[in-house]
C-alpha positions in Angstrom: -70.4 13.3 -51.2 -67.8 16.0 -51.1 -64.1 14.9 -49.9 -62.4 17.7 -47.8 -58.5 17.6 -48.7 -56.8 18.1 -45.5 -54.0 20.3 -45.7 -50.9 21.5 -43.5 -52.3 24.6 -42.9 -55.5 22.6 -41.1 -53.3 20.6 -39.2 -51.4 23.2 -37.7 -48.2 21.2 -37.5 -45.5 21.5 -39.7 -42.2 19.0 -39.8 -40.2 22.0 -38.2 -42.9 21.7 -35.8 -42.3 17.8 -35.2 -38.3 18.4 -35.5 -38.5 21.4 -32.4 -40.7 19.2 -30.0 -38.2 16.8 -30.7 -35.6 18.9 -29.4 -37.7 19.3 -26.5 -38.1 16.8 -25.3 -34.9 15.0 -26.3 -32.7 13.8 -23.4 -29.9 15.7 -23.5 -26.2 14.0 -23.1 -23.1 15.7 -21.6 -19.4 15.0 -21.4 -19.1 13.4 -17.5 -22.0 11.3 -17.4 -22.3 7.9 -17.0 -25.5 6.1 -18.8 -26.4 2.5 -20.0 -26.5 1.8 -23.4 -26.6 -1.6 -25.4 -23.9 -2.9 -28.2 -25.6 -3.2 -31.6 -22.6 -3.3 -34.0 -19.3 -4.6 -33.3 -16.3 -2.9 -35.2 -12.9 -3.6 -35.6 -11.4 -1.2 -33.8 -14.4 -0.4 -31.6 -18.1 -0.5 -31.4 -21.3 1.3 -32.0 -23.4 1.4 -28.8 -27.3 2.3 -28.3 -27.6 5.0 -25.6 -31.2 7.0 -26.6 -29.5 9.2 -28.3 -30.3 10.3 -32.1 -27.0 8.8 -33.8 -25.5 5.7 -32.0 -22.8 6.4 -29.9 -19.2 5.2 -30.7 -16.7 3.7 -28.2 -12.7 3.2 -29.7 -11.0 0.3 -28.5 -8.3 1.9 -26.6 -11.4 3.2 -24.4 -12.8 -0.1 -23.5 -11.2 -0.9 -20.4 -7.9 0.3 -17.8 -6.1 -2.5 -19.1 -4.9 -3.5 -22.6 -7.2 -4.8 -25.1 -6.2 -6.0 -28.3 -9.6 -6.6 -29.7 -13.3 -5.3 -29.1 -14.4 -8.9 -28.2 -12.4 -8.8 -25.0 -14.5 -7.0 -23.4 -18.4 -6.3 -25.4 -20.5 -8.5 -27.1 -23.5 -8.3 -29.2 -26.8 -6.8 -27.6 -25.0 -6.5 -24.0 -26.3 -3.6 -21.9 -23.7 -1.6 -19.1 -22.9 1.5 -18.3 -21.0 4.1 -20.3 -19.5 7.2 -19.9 -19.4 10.2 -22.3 -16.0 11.4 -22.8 -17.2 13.8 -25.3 -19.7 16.0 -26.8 -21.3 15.3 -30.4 -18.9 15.4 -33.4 -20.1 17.4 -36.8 -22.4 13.8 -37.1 -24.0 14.0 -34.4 -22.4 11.6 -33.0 -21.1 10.9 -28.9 -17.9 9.6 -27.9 -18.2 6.8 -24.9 -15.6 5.2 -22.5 -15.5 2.0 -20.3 -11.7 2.7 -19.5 -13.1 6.3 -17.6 -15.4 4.2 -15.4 -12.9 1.6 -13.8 -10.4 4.7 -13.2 -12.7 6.5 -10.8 -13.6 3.4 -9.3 -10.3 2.3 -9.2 -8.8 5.3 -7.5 -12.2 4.7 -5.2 -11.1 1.7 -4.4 -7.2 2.3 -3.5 -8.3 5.5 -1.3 -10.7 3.4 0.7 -7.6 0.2 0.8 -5.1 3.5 2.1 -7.9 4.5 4.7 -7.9 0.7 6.2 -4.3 0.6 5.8 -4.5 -2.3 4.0 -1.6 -4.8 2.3 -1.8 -5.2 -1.0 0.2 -7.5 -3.4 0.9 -7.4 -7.3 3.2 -8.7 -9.5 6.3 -6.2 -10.6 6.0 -5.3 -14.7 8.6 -3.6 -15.0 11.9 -1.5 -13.6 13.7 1.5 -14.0 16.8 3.7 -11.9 14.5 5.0 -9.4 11.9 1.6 -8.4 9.4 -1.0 -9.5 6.4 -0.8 -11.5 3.2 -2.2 -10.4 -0.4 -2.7 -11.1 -2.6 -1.9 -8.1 -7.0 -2.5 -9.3 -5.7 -1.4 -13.1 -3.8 1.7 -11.8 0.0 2.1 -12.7 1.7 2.0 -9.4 5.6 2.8 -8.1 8.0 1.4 -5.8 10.8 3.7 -4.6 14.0 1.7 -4.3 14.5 2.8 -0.8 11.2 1.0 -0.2 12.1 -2.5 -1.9 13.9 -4.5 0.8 15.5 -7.9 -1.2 18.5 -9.1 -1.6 17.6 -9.6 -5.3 18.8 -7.2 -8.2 15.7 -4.7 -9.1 15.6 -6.1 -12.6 14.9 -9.9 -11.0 12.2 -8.3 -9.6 9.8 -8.5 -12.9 7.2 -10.7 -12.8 7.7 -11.1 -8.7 4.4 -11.1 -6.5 5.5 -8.6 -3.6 3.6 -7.4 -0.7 2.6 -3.6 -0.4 1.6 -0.9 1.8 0.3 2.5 0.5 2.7 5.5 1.4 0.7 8.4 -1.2 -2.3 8.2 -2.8 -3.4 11.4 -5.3 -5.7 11.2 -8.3 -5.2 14.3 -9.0 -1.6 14.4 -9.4 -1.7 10.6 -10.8 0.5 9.1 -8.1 0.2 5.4 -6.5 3.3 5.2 -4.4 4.2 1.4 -2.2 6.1 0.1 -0.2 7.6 -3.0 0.1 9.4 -2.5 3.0 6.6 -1.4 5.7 4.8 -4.3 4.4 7.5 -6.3 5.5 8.2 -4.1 8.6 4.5 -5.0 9.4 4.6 -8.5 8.9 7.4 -8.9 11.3 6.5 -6.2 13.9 3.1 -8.8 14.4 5.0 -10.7 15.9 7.2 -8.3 18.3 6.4 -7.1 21.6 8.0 -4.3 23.3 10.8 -5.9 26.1 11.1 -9.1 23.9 15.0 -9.9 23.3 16.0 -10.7 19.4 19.5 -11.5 18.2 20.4 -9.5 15.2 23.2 -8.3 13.0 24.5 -5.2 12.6 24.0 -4.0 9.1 25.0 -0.6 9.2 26.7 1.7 11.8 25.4 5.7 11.3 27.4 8.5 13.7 23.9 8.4 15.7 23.4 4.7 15.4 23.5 1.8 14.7 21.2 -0.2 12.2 20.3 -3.7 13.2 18.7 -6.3 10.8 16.4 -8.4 13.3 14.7 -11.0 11.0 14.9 -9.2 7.8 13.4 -5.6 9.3 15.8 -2.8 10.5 15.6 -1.4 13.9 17.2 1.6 15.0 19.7 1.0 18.4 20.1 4.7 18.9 23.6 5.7 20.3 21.9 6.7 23.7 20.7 3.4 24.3 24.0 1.5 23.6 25.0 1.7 27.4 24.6 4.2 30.4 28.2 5.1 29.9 29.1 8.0 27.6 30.0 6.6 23.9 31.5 9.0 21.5 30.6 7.4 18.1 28.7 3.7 17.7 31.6 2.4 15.4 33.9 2.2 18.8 31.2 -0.2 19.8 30.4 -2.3 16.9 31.6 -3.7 13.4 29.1 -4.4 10.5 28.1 -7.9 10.8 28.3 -8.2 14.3 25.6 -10.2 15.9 24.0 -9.0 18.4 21.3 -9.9 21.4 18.8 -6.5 22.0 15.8 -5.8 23.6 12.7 -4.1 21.5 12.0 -1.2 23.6 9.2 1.0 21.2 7.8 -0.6 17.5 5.9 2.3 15.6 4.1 0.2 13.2 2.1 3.6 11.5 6.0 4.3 10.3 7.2 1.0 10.3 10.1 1.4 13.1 11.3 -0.4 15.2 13.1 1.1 18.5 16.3 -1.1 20.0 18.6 -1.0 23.2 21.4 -3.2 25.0 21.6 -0.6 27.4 18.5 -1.9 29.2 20.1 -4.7 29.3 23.4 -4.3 31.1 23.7 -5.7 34.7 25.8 -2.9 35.7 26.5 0.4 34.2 29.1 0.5 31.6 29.1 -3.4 30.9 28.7 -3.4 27.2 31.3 -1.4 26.9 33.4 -3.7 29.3 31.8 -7.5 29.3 29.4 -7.6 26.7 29.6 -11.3 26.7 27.9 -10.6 30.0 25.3 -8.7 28.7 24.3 -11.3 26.8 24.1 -14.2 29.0 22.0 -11.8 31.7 19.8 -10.7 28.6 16.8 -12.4 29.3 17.2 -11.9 33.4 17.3 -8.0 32.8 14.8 -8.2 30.0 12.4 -9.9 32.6 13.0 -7.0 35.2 12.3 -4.0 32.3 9.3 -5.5 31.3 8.0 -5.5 35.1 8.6 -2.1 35.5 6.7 -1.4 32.2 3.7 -3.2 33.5 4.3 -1.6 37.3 4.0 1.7 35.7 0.9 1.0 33.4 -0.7 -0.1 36.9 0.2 2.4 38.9 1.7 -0.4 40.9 5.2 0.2 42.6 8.0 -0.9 40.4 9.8 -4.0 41.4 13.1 -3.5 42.8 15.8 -6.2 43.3 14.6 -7.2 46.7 10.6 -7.9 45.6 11.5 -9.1 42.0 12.4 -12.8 43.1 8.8 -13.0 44.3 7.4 -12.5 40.6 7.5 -15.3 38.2 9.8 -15.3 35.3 8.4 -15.8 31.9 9.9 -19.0 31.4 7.5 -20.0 34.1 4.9 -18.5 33.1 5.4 -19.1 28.9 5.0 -22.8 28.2 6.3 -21.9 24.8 9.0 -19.3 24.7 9.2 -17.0 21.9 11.2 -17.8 19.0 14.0 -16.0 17.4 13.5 -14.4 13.9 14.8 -16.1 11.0 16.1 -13.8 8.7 14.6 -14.1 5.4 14.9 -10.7 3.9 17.7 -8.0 4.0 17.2 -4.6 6.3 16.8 -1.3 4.8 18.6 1.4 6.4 16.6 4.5 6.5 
């Protein structure tokens, strides 16, 4: 019996053969995309992940998640199978670079964007301080507080390590900037429980050649100088001292900008009287409060607006209210804007 020695040539299939249909049909792996792999070697400073590909992959610790991470066991462990991303092509081994870190900043910035769209309140703990704010943490991402949009009584750097509550005034991925506010987060909080034609006492806080600034509860509201009285006034600061106190009626809240909208002039019983008696002006506050806010809902009826004569025939809202509205107790200090 004769044995036929096989030989390449009768095969027809040489190892650069095998090496090129290889290459074929190899997956290939790009920078940008995200694909599961499996840990099969933890290192000390990072680990060596299973992702298909020809050499094992190689993610460095600092890449392992948004947050610090002082050792590989934080976050992998031994045979466990997630998602990667390829930060970046093969080195001169063959061999890919992966990222966790990459992952949870998309979805982070994801995540904020869709918090901004609802107009949500968020609240994180201050890390740190500088001239111009507060540094915060908002799902991983490195946020800042202006200080014109921290509203406390407390020294900035007594803020660290303080849970504050926090509205989204910019958010841009592209440029890298998470901007808050602490303030209309307040502003908000309060301004759920104001009503246009209610009557607060507050304190002047600040007096402005257009204004005045009036803390009502820990929010500011604006009593602009042409709702002071329906006299002429030349300049608020022949009207008022810082630290006066103050009864006013809420006559617009803009909670989208987080202002509030003031005025004693809707509240004088005759022209002039703040000027003259406001003593007056406050004992009749709640009487010519009453009156403003029937006209308001005249108007949104189309109904005629009460005069003098038909008003004693509508009920006053201590009649109608078995629980009157309570006045706001400050617990923060205003902002002036």
């Amino acid at each position: 019996m004769v044995t036929q020695k096989t030989t390449t040539k009768d095969i027809g299939f040489t190892h650069e053969d095998f090496a090129a249909l290889l290459d074929k049909y190899d997956y290939h792996f790009s920078p940008g995309d995200i694909v599961p792999g499996t840990v099969f070697s933890m290192e000390p400073r990072g680990a060596l992940i299973d992702i298909g590909a020809k050499t094992a992959a190689y993610i460095p610790i600092q890449e392992m998640s948004i947050n610090r991470v002082d050792d590989p066991d934080e976050v992998l462990q031994s045979n466990e199978t997630r998602e990667f991303f390829i930060l970046t092509d093969e080195n001169e081994d063959g061999q890919l670079t992966l990222s966790i870190r990459r992952i949870e900043y998309m979805r982070a910035w994801e995540r904020v964007r869709q918090l901004q769209a609802e107009d949500a309140t968020v609240r994180s703990n201050v890390f740190a301080t500088n001239r111009g704010g507060a540094l915060v943490r908002i799902e991983g991402l490195r946020g800042f507080i202006p200080g014109s949009h921290i509203s406390t009584r407390e020294a900035k750097e007594d803020l660290v390590g303080e849970e504050l509550p926090l509205k989204f005034l910019e958010v841009d991925e592209e440029r890298n900037r998470l901007v808050l506010s602490h303030r209309r987060a307040l502003v908000e909080r309060k301004m759920n429980g104001l009503e246009v034609g209610q009557v607060v006492i507050g304190s002047v806080r600040g007096i402005k050649p257009y204004g005045a600034f009036i803390d009502i509860g820990g929010v500011s509201g604006l009593l602009h100088i042409s709702e002071i009285s329906h006299d002429h006034i030349d300049t608020p600061h022949s009207v008022f001292g810082v630290n006066d106190e103050l009864k006013v009626m809420i006559i617009d809240l803009d909670a989208e900008r987080g202002r509030i909208s003031l005025s004693t002039k809707q509240l004088e019983p005759e022209a002039g009287d703040m000027l003259k008696n406001r003593d007056l002006v406050f004992e009749k506050a709640e009487e010519m409060a009453e009156k403003y806010r029937q006209k308001l809902l005249a108007e949104a009826e189309g109904k005629e607006v009460p005069t003098e004569e038909n008003l004693e025939d509508i009920p006053s809202a201590s009649e109608t209210d078995e629980q009157p509205q309570e006045e706001l107790a400050a617990t923060a200090s205003a902002t002036e804007e």
